[in-house]
C-alpha positions as CSV (number, residue, x, y, z in Angstrom):
1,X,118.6,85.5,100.1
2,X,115.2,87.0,99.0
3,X,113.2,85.1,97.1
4,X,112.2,86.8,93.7
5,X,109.5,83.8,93.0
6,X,106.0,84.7,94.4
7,X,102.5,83.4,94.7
8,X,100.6,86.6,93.3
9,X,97.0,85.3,95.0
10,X,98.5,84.3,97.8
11,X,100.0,88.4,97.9
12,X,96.7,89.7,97.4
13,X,95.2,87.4,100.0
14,X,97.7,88.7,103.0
15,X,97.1,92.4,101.6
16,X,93.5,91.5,102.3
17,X,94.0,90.6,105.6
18,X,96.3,93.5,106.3
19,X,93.2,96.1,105.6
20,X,90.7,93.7,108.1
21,X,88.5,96.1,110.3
22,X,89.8,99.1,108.2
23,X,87.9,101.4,105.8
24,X,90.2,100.2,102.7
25,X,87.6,97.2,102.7
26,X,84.8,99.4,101.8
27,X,86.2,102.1,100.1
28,X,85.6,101.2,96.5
29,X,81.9,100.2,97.2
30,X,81.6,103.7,99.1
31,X,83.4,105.3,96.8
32,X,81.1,104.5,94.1
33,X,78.0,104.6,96.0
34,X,78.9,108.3,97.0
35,X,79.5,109.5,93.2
36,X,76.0,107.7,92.5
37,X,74.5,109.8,95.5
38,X,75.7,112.8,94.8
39,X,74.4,112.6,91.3
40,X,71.1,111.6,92.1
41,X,70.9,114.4,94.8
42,X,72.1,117.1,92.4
43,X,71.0,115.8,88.9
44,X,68.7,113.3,88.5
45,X,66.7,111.9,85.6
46,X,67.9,111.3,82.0
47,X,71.4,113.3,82.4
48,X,71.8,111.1,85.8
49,X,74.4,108.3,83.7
50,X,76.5,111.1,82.0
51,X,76.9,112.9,85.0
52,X,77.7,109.7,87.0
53,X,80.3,109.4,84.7
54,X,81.7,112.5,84.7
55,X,81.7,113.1,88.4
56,X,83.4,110.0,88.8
57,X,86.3,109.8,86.2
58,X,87.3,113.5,86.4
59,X,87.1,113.8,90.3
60,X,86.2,110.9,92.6
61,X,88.2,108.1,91.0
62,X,91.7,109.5,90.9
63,X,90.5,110.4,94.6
64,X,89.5,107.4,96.1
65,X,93.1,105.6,94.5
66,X,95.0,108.6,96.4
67,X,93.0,107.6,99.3
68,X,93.3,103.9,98.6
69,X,97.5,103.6,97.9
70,X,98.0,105.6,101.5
71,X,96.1,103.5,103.2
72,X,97.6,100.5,102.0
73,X,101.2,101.9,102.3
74,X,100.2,103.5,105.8
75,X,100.9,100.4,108.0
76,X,104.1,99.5,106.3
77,X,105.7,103.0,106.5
78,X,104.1,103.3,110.0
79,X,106.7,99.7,110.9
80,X,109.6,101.4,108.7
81,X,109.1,98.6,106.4
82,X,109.5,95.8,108.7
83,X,107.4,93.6,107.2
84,X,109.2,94.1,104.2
85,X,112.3,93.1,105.9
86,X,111.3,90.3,107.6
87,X,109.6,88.5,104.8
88,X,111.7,86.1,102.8
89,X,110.0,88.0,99.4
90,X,111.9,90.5,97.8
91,X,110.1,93.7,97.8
92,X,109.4,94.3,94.7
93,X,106.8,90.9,94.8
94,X,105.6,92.6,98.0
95,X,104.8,95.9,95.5
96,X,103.3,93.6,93.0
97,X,101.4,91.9,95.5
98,X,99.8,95.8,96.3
99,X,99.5,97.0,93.4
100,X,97.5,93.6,92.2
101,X,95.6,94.3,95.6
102,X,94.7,98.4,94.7
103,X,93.5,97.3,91.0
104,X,90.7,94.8,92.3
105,X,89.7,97.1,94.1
106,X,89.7,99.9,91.5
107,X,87.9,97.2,88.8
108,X,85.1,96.7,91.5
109,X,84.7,100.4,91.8
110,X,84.3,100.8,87.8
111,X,82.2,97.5,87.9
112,X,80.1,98.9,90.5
113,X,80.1,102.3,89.1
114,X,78.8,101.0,85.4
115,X,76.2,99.0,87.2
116,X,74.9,101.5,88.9
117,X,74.2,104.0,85.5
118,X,72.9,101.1,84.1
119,X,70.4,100.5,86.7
120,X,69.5,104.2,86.8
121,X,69.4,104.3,82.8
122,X,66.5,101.7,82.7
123,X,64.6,103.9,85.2
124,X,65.1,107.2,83.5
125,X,66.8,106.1,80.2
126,X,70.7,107.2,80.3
127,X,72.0,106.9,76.2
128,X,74.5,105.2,77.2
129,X,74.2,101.4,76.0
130,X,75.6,98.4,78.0
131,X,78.1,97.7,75.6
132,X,79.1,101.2,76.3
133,X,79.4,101.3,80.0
134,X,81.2,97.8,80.3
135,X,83.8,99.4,78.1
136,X,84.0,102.7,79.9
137,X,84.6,100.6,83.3
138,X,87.3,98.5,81.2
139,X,89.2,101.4,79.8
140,X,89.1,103.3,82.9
141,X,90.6,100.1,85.0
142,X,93.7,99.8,82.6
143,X,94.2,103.5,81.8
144,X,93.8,104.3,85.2
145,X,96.6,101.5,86.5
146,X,99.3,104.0,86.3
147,X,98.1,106.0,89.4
148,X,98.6,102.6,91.9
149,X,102.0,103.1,91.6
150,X,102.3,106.6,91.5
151,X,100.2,107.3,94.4
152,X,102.1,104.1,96.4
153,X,105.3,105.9,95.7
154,X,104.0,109.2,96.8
155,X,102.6,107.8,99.8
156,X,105.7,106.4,100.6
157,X,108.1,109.4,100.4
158,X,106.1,112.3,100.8
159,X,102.9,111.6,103.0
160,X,99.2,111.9,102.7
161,X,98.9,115.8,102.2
162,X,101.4,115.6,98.8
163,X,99.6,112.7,97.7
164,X,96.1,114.0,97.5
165,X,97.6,117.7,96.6
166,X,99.1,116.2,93.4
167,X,96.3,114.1,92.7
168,X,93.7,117.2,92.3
169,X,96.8,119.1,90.3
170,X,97.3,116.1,88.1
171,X,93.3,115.3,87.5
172,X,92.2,119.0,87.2
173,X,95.1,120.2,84.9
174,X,94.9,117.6,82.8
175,X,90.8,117.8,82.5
176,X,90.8,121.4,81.8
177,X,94.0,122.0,80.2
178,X,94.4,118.6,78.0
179,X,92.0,116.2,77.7
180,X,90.1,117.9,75.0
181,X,93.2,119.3,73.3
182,X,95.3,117.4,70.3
183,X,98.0,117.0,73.2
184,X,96.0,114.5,75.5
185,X,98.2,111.7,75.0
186,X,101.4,114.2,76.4
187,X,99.5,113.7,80.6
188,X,98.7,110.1,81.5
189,X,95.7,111.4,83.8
190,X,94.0,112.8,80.5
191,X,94.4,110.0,78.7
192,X,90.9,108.2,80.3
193,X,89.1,111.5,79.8
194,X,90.4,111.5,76.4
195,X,88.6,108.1,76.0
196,X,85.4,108.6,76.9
197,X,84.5,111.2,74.5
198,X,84.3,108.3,71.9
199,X,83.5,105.8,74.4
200,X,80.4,107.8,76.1
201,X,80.0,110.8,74.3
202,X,81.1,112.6,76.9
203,X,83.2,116.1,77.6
204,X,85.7,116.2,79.5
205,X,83.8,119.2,81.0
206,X,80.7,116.8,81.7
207,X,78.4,117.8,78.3
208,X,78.0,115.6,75.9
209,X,79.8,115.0,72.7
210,X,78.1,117.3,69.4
211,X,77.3,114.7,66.6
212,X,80.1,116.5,64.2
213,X,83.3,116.8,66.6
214,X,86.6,115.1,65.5
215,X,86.5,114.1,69.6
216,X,84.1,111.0,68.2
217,X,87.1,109.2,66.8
218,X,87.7,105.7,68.1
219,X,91.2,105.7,66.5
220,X,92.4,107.4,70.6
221,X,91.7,104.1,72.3
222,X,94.1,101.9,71.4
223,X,96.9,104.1,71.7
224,X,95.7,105.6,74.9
225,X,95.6,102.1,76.5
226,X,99.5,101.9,75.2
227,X,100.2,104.8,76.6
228,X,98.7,104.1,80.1
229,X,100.5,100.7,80.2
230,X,103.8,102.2,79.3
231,X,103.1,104.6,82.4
232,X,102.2,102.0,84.3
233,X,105.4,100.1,83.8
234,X,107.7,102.6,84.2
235,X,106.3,104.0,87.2
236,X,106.0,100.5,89.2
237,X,109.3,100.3,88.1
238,X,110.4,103.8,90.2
239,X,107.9,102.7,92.7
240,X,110.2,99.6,93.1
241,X,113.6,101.5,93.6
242,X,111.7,103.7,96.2
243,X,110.3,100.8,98.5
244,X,113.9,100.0,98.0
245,X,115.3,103.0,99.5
246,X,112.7,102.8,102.7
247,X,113.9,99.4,103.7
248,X,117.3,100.8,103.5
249,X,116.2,103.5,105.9
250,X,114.9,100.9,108.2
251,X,118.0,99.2,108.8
């Protein structure tokens, strides 16, 4: 009998383990530090926070949680999901246990990225206040939650090439094509951009925000966190039933 009863910490601490000696340890520092790099080599001074921002929720975010959910996924599907087998968990703690894993390390990446324009702002002066930036790296942590699971699941079934393919379709085509439309809340990935137009008076296409635009409105954030948690449930739920179907394939 599997036990359905788990210690989540105790998850989290073997998952760490897992990654020891592999670049899933640094990737959310790197991650962030790249986006601050790249800004500061192309765009420095007192646009450097907004296109920090930018550069990281429409693009290097979503990429570094593609990266992120193979890498964690790799070893398992490289053993057929032996370890899944053997363990007296059922799976679905095992995918909680990830998936708790993945969003640590995709709040220190926010965490890391917020600090970072907030370091930068007091050198050049950003616009963005602290209050702001804390809540940018809030809301992009929960209304980004729904792409651990996807991007596990994808991983999973599909392989590396699918997963970072549908990652740019999803991200891009939901930047350009909804995020700044009444029809944001219809494409979970343009649900954060949605949110930080109000949040940091930012575009989704990386300007900022003109003092007069209906895009100002607060009354998006509460239903885009909603939305990105009702994602998020239903797709750890498939992710669930898929794990399920690879440890049937390993027997």
């Amino acid at each position: 009998m599997r036990e359905n009863k788990s210690n989540m910490p105790a998850l989290v601490r073997a998952e760490h383990l897992k990654m020891k000696h592999t670049f899933v340890r640094i990737l959310p520092a790197a991650s962030a530090l790249m986006a601050l790099f790249l800004v500061f080599s192309f765009a420095p001074g007192i646009y450097f926070a907004v296109s920090a921002w930018n550069w990281w929720y429409t693009m290097l975010l979503p990429g570094m949680l593609a990266v992120l959910c193979y890498l964690v996924i790799k070893r398992e599907k490289k053993l057929h999901y032996c370890n899944l087998l053997s363990s007296p968990l059922a799976p679905s703690a095992c995918l909680l246990g990830k998936i708790l894993y993945c969003t640590l390390a995709l709040c220190l990446a926010n965490l890391l990225l917020a600090l970072g324009t907030l370091a930068a702002g007091m050198v050049w002066g950003s616009g963005i206040p602290l209050v702001n930036s804390l809540a940018a790296a809030a809301l992009l942590s929960i209304c980004s939650l729904w792409e651990i699971p996807f991007f596990l699941m994808v991983s999973a079934r599909l392989g590396v090439f699918v997963n970072l393919f549908s990652c740019m379709v999803l991200t891009l085509g939901a930047t350009v094509m909804l995020a700044g439309s009444g029809l944001w809340w219809l494409c979970p990935a343009a649900i954060p951009v949605r949110l930080m137009c109000p949040v940091l008076g930012i575009l989704p296409n990386g300007l900022t925000v003109p003092a007069d635009s209906p895009l100002w409105d607060p009354g998006v954030v509460l239903p885009g966190i909603v939305l990105s948690l009702l994602w998020f449930a239903v797709l750890t739920a498939a992710a669930g039933r898929i794990l399920w179907k690879g440890e049937k394939g390993a027997k």
